[in-house]
N, C-alpha and C positions, 0 to 999 in steps of 0.2 A: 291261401295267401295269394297275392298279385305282384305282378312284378310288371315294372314300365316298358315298353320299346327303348327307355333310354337305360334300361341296366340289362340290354341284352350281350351277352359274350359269350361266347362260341362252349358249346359241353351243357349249357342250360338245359333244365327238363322245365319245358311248359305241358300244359296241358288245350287240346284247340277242338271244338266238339265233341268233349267227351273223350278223346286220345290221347294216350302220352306222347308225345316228341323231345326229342336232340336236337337243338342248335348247333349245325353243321357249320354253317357260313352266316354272317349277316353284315349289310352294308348300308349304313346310313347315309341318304341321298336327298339334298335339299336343290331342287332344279333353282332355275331362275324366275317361273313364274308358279304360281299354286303352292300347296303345303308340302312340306317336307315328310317323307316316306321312310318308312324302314324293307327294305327286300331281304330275304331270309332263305335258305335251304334247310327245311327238317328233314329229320329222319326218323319214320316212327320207330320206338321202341319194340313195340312187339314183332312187328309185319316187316319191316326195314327198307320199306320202302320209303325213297327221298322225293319230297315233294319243294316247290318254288312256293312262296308266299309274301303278300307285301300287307305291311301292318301301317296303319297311318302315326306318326311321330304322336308321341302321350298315349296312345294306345293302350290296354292294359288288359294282360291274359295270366294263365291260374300258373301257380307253380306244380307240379306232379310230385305228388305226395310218396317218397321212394326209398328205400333200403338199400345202401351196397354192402354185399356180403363180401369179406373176401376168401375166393375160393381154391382149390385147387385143380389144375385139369390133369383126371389120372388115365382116362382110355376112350379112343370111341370103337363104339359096334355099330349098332342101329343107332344109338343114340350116343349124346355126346357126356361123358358120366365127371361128375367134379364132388371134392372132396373138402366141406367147410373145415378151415382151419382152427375155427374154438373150439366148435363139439364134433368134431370129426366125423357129422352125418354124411352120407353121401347122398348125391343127387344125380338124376341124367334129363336130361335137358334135348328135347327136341330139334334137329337141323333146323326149322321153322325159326327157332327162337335162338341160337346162335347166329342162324346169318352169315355174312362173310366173314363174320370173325375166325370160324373156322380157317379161313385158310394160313392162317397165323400160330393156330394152337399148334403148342410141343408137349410132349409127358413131360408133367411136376412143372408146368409156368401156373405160376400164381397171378388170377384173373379176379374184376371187379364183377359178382353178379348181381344185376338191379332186381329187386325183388317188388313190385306193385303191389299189393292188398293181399299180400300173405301165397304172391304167384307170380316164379321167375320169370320175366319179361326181357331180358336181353342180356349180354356180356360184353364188357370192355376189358379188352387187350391192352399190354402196356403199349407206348408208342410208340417205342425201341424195341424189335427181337432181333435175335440172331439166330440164323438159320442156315442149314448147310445146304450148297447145290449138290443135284442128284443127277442131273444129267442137262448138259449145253452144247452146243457144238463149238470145238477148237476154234480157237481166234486163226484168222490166215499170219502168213510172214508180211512184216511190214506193217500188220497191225499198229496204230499208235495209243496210245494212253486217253486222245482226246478224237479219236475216229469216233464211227459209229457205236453202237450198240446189238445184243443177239438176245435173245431170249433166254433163261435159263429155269429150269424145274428147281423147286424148292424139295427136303424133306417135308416137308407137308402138304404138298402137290402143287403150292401156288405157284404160278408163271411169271417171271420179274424182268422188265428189260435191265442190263448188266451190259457193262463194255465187254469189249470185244478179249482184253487178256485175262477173263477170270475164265479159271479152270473146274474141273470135277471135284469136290471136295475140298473147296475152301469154304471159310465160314464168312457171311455177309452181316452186314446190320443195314434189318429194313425199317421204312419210317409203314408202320402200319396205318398210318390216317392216310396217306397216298398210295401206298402199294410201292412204291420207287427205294430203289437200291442207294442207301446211304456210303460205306463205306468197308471194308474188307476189315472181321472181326481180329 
């Protein structure tokens, strides 16, 4: 199936020489002189790497033909292991093929995994988690609510800039499409 540059919105799976991609970003752009352009950031599904692309307005690219399973994330080792919710098979899944989503996953968060031609290809995170910090440095005295910001380690090891009065062991709510600190769970 095909789908137009004008029914592009952000989470799309196309397909573009034979690759799956994510519609990251896309912004329709009509200059003042010459045709009007669509600019685009994918992200490939498997490889996760983001790529810039500009597609000319009527344009027309494949849609990716895709499974989402929904899964469970139960442990990692070497690899990262999830537990399908209908038939309760289990699977592990290659760092390659989770990506940064890792640094989001918690034991028992229930994850979206895209399955390509019968072979998992990527995972989606909800948008929203909440995660505990493990280790920040003290806000100083006089700190204010709208000063700066410090770094802080996540339970899952990711690093989030955070204001300056969150402490050790509070729970946060991060927007995982940006990485940024939403608001104190």
């Amino acid at each position: 199936m095909q789908v137009s540059t004008a029914e592009f919105r952000r989470g799309l799976k196309i397909e573009l020489d034979g690759q799956p991609y994510n519609i990251v970003e896309f912004q329709h752009v009509k200059p003042g002189k010459g045709g009007a352009f669509v600019r685009t950031k994918l992200k490939h599904l498997r490889l996760g790497r983001v790529v810039d692309r500009t597609f000319r307005a009527g344009e027309k690219v494949g849609l990716v033909d895709y499974e989402q399973r929904p899964m469970q994330f139960l442990y990692k080792d070497d690899s990262f292991h999830f537990m399908n919710l209908d038939t309760y098979e289990q699977i592990a899944l290659s760092p390659d093929v989770v990506a940064e989503a890792a640094n989001w996953l918690k034991e028992t968060m229930e994850v979206e995994v895209f399955v390509i031609n019968g072979e998992p290809a990527g995972i989606e995170v909800p948008n929203f988690v909440e995660l505990a910090v493990v280790k920040t440095d003290p806000g100083l005295r006089g700190d204010t609510a709208s000063g700066g910001s410090k770094p802080a380690t996540l339970e899952t090891g990711a690093v989030v800039q955070v204001p300056l009065f969150i402490d050790e062991g509070e729970v946060l709510r991060i927007d995982t499409r940006t990485g940024a600190y939403i608001e104190r769970a």
